[in-house]
C-alpha positions in Angstrom: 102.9 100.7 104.5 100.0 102.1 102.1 101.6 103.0 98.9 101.8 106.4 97.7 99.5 106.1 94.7 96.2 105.1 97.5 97.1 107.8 99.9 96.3 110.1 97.1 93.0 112.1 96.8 92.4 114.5 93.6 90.5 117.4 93.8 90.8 119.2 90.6 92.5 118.0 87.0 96.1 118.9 88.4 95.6 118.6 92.5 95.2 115.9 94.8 95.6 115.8 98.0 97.0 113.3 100.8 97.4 112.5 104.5 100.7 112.8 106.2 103.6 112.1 104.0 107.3 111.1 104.7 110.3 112.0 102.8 109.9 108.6 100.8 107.0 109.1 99.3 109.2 112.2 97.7 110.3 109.9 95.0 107.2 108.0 94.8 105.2 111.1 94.0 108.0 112.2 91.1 108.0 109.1 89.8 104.5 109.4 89.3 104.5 113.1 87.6 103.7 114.8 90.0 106.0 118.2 89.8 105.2 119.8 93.1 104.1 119.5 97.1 103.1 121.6 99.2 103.5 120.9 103.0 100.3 122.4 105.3 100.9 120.5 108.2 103.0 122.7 111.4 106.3 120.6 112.6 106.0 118.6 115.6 101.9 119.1 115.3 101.9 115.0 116.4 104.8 114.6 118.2 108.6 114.2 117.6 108.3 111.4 115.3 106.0 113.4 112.2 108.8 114.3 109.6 109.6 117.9 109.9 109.1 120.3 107.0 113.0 120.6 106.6 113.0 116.6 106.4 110.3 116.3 103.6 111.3 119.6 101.7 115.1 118.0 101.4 113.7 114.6 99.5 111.0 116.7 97.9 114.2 119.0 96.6 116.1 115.6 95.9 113.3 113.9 93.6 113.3 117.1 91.5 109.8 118.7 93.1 109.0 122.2 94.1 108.2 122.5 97.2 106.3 125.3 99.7 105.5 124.7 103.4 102.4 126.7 104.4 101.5 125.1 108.2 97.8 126.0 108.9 95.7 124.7 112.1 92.7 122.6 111.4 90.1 124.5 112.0 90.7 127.8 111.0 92.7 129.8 107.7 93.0 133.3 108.0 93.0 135.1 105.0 96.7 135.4 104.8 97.1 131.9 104.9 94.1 131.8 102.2 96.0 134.3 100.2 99.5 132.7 100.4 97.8 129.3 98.8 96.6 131.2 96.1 99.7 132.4 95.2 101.3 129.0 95.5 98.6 127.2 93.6 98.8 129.9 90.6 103.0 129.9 91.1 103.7 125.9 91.3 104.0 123.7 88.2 101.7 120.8 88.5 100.5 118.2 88.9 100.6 119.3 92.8 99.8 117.6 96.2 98.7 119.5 99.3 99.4 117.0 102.5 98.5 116.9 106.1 97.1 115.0 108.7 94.7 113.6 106.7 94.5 115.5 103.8 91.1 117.7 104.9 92.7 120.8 105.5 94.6 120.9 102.4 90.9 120.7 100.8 89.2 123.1 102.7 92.6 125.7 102.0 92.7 125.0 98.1 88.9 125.1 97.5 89.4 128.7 99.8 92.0 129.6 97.7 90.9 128.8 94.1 87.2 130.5 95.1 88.2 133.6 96.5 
């Protein structure tokens, strides 16, 4: 199992982002300062064994994070979606991480969101 700390990408002072994470790397992140997650990967979008939102956001909760759960497909972000990041990047306390599959769209949606 990669630790926590190297799944970890940051894109600006207060944001990284990360591939897939499960609900113990809740913990990890808190113990590591981090004060908020947010979740951009749809239930079930690999199979029955990817934690669910409801799985992560209960450790997430339990480690003393905020969390939000925006799902978004790969290859597209409507301008809702693009919208509803903005608000959650200007709303959460950071530092912040943005997951999903690999971390990529959680990029792509913050840079969208922070240059609109």
């Amino acid at each position: 199992m990669v630790p926590t700390r190297q799944l970890l990408r940051q894109i600006a002072p207060d944001v990284c982002v990360a591939p897939q994470l499960t609900p113990d790397a809740m913990a990890d992140l808190a113990a590591l300062g981090f004060k908020s997650v947010v979740n951009n990967r749809p239930d079930f979008e690999e199979g029955p064994d990817q934690p669910t939102s409801a799985q992560v956001e209960a450790a997430a909760q339990a480690a003393g994070l905020a969390y939000a759960y925006l799902p978004v497909q790969p290859a597209y972000h409507s301008p809702a979606e693009i919208a509803r990041m903005a608000e959650l990047v200007a709303a959460l306390p950071r530092p912040m991480v943005a997951f999903c599959r690999s971390g990529n769209r959680s990029g792509k949606l913050y840079l969208a969101a922070v240059s609109r």
